[in-house]
N, C-alpha and C positions, 0 to 999 in steps of 0.2 A: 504493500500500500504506500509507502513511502517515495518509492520513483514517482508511483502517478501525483500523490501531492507533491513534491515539489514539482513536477512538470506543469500542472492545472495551475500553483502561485506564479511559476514565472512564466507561463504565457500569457495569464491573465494582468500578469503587471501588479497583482494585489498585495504584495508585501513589499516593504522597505529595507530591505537588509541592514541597513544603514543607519538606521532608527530602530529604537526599543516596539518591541508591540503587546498591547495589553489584551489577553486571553480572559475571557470572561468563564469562570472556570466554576461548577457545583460539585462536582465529584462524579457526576453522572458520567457512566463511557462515554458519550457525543465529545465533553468537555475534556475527559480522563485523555482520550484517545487526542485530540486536535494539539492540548499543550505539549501533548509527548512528541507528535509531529515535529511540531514547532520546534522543541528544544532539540532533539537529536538530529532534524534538519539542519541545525543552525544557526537558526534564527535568536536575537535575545527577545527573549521574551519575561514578562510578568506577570502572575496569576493573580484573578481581581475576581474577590468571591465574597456574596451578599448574603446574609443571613435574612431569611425574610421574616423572623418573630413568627412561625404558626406554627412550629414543631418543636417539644423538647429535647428529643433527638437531635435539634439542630446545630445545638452546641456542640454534641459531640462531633459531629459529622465536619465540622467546619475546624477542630483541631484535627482530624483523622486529615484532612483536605492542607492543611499547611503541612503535615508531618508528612505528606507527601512530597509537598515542594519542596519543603526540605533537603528529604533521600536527592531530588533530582539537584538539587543545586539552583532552583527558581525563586526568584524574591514571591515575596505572598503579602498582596492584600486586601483586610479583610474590612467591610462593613456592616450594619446592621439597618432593617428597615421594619417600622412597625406595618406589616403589608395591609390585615384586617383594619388599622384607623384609619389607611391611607384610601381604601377600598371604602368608607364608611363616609369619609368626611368627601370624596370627589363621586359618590355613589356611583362606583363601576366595580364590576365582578373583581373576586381576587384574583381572576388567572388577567386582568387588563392592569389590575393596582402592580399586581408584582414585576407583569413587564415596565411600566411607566418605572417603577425602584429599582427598577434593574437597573434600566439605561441612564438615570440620573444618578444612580452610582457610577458606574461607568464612564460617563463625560468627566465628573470630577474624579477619577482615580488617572482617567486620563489627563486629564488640565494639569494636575501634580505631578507628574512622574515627566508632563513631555513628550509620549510616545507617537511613534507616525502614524498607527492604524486601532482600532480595536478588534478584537477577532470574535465571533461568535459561531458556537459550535452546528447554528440550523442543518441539517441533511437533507437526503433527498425527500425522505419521506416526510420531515418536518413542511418542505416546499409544496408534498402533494395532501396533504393537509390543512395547511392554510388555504392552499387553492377552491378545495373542499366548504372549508368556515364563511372565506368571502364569496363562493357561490352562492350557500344559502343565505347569506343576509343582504345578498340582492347587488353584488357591484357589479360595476363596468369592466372595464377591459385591463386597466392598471390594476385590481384589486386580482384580476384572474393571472395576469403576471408571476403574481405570490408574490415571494421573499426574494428581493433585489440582491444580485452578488453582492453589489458594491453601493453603500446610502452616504454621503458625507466621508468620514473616515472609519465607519463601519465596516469591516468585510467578513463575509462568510463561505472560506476556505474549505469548507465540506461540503456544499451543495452538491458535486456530483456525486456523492457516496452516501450509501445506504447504510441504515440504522444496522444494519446486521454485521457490515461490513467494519462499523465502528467499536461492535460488539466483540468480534472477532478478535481484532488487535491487540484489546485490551486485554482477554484470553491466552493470545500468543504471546504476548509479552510479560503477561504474570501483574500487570497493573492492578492495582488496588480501584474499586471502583463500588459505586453505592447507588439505590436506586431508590429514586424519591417519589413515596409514596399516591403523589398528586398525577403520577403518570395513570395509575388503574385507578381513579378515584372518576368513578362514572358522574357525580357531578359536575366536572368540570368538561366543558365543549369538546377541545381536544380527547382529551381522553375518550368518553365517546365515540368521538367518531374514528378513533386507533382501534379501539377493540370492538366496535357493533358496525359503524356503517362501511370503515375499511373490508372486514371480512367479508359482507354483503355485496358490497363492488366486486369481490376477487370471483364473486361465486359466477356473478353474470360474465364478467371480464375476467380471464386468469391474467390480462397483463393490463387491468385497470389503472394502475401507477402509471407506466410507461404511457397509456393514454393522456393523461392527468397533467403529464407533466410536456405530452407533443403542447396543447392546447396550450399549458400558461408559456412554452416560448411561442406561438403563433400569438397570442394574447399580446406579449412582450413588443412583439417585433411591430407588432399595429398599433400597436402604443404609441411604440418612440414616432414611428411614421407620422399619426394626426398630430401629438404634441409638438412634431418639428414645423408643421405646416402650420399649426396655431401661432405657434413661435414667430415665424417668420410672417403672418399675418400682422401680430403685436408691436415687431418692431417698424413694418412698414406706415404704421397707425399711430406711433408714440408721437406725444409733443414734448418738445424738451420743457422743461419744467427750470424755472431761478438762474437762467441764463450762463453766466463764466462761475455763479456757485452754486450749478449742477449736483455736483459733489456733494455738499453737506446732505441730502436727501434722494438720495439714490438707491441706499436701501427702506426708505421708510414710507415714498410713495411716487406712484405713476401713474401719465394721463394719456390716453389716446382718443384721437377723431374717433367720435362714435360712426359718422357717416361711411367710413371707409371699411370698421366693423361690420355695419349692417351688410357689407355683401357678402358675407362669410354664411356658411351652410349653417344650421342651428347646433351638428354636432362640431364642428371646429368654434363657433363664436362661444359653444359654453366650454368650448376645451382653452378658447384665450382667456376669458372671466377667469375661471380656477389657476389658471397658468401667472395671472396678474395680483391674482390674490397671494397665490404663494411665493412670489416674488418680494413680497413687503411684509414676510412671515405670519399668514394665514394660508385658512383651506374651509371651502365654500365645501355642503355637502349635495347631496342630488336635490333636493328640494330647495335650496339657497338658489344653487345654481340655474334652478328654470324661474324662479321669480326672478333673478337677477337679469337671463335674456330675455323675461317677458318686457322686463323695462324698458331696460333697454332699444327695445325695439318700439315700443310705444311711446318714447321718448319726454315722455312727462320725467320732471325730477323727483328723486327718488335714490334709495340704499338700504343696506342691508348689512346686518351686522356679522361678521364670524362670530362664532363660539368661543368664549374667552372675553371679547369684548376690544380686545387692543384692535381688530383689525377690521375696515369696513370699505364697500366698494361701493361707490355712486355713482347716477347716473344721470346726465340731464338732455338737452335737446343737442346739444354740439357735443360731448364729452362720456367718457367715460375715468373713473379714474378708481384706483386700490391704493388707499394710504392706511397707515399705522396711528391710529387715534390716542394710541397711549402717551400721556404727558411727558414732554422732556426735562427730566430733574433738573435743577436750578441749579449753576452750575457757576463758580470762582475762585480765580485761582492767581495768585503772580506772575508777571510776563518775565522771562527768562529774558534780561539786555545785560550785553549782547548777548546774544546766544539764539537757540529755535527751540519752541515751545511744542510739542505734537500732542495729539487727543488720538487715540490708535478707536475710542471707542465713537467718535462721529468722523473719522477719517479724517483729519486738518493736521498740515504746520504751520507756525508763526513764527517769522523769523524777522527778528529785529537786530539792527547794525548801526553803527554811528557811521557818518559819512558826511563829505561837504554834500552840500546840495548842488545837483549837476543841473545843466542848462536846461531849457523847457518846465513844461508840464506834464502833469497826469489827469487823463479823464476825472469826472467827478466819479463814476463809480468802479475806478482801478481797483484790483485786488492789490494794487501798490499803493501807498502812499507814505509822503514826507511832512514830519512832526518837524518843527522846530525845537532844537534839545532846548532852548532856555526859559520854553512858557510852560512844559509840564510841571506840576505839581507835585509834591512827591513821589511814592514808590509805582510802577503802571503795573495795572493788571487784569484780567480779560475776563469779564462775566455775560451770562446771557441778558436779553434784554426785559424791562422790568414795565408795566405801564407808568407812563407821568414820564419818561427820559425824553427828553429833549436835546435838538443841537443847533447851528447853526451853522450851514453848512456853507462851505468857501464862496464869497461874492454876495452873499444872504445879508441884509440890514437885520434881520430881525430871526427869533430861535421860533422853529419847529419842531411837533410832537414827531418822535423819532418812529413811531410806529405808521404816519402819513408816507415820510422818507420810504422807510422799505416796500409800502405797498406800493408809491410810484418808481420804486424799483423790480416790480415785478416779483415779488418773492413771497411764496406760499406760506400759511400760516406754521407749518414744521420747519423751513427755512428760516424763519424769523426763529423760532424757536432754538436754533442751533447754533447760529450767527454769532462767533464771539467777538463783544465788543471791547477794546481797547480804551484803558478807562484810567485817569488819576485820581486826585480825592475829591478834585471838583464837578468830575461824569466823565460824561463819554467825551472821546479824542476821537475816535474814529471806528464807523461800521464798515467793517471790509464790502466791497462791491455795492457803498450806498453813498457814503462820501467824507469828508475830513472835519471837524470842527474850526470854524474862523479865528478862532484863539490861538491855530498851534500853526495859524501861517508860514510860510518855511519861506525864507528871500534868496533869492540864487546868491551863492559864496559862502551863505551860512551856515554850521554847522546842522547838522538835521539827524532825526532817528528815522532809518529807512526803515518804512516797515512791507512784507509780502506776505501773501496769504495764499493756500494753495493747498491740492487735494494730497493724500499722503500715497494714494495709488491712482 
């Protein structure tokens, strides 16, 4: 088994050799069998293992599961998740609460350690399983896909290979391995349909699997096809959005000519809506998704909220658009002179430098501008913008509310909200790409603080 796994990771490209990778590891063969791959492959790997609080058993089983990594020479780590509060308090089944505690352990055991990938142990049969769950509860073509090799820095290194053949290994090689009781617990969905309506398939099909599994890649492959053509309708349709600062809301909201939408079929136009929504991190479900193109196409204004609430898509007679509603924390800080200031979390740097002041000028709304070093006030430093700021901008007799400024700068209300303004202890010096305050004039020859503003990718 081991030539075919390494041959399937490095043709697929799905591991880093070069980076640590974290194994999401229970003790189960799937998991037992994947880190052993991994390790004797070569690979570094880390074992990242969650207690889910519903078995007393499980404390044992989770030092038998380090005493493992141990013997092998693997770092181990471990977490705890109360699964039943977590299942109680977002009312969803414990086999939904414990994956949701899986992977929020997992991102954070990742984020600490650094690692290139995370690995989890899904097989094939896991894949014609899910296929199984999302037929009955009624999805489309993505849901009949199943379980994606590769989601983000998730990968799953055992899809081609069968639960037997994981069993096997673990057999041949004398691995210590344990079997968690929730696999034969007929309450739970999976399970079910492993030991009642699996065997029920094999009776009508002996190669039900292999069927199972032609469909979710035919599934797959028609997937990506309408998503690329939704895609490529989206971008032909987008309107740029806050002009040269684009950038500060790129991920948190987009707008496209509805008119250009409407000549999309009704399956690609709900395949752009959902493809727009989850671009600004939501996801429209099947009944979102057809109020949303009914609107759309009726063109009254109108929207619709995601589930969770951060994220909603609107719709009016010219427009479509999928923005991120959730507030942006209020945010200040010291400007770094000289030096460059970056926010890695709304994508910006600020880079301030003393310099004479060179010949000409700058637009009123450059992402450059020039302070004269002698009228700031003491220490500067860059905050968002607040109601009641005011400025007065170069050539201006008289000060204006700073929130007029950026709306005749064209810049949406997440824009404004991101906008860091350059500030001493008397306000605002200056909103990048809106314009400079009259006070910090800069006269050609005189010494000046250059300042630039710009996207970090």
């Amino acid at each position: 088994m081991l030539p075919r796994f390494l041959e399937h990771v490095r043709s697929k490209g799905l591991i880093d050799a070069a980076k640590p990778t974290l194994v999401g590891y229970s003790g189960g063969p799937d998991s037992t069998c994947l880190l052993h791959l991994m390790h004797v492959g070569g690979f570094d790997v880390i074992a990242a293992h969650l207690h889910h609080g519903q078995r007393e058993e499980a404390d044992k089983e989770m030092s038998l599961c380090e005493a493992f990594c141990n013997e092998l020479g693997v770092p181990f780590l471990s977490g705890r998740a109360d699964v039943p509060r977590i299942a109680a308090s977002l009312k969803v089944g414990l086999e939904e609460a414990g994956r949701m505690a899986r992977y929020d352990f997992f991102d954070s055991a990742a984020n600490a350690t650094e690692v290139g990938a995370i690995a989890t142990a899904h097989t094939r049969d896991d894949q014609v399983e899910t296929v199984l769950l999302n037929l009955v509860r009624g999805t489309g073509l993505t849901g009949l896909a199943g379980i994606p090799e590769r989601r983000g820095r998730i990968v799953r290194p055992l899809l081609p290979f069968s639960r037997s053949e994981t069993q096997a290994y673990c057999k041949e090689h004398g691995l210590w391995t344990h079997d968690d009781p929730a696999n034969t617990d007929l309450s739970f969905s999976r399970a079910r349909v492993r030991h009642e309506v699996s065997p029920a398939l094999r009776h009508i099909n002996e190669d039900y699997a292999e069927a199972i599994l032609r469909l979710s890649e035919i599934a797959k492959s028609e997937d990506e096809f309408l998503n690329g053509m939704a895609a490529a309708a989206l971008e032909k349709s987008e309107i740029s959005l806050n002009g040269e600062l684009n950038f500060l809301t790129r991920d948190n909201e987009i707008t496209f000519n509805r008119d250009l939408l409407l000549h999309l079929p009704s399956v690609l136009l709900k395949r752009a809506l959902r493809l727009a929504t989850l671009a600004v991190g939501g996801a429209l479900d099947h009944n979102q998704t057809t109020i949303a193109e009914l609107g759309c196409r009726t063109g009254r204004p109108g929207s619709i909220t995601c589930e969770g609430g951060d994220v909603r898509i609107e719709w009016s007679a010219n427009e479509v658009t999928a923005r991120l509603t959730k507030p942006t924390p209020p945010f200040r800080s010291n400007l770094t002179v000289p030096g460059e200031t970056i926010s890695d979390e709304m994508n910006w740097a600020l880079t301030a430098e003393y310099a004479p002041m060179p010949r000409g000028s700058l637009p009123r709304a450059s992402l450059e501008a020039y302070l004269a070093a002698t009228t700031t006030k003491g220490l500067l430093y860059f905050r968002n913008w607040k109601p009641g700021d005011e400025m007065r901008p170069l050539g201006f007799s008289g000060r204006r509310k700073l929130a007029d400024l950026m709306s005749e700068a064209s810049l949406t209300a997440n824009a404004k909200a991101r906008l860091p303004l350059v500030c001493d202890m008397l306000g605002p010096l200056w909103a990048p790409g809106v314009c400079v305050d009259e006070r910090c004039r800069a006269e050609e020859g005189s010494k000046v603080l250059s300042l630039s503003f710009r996207a970090l990718v």
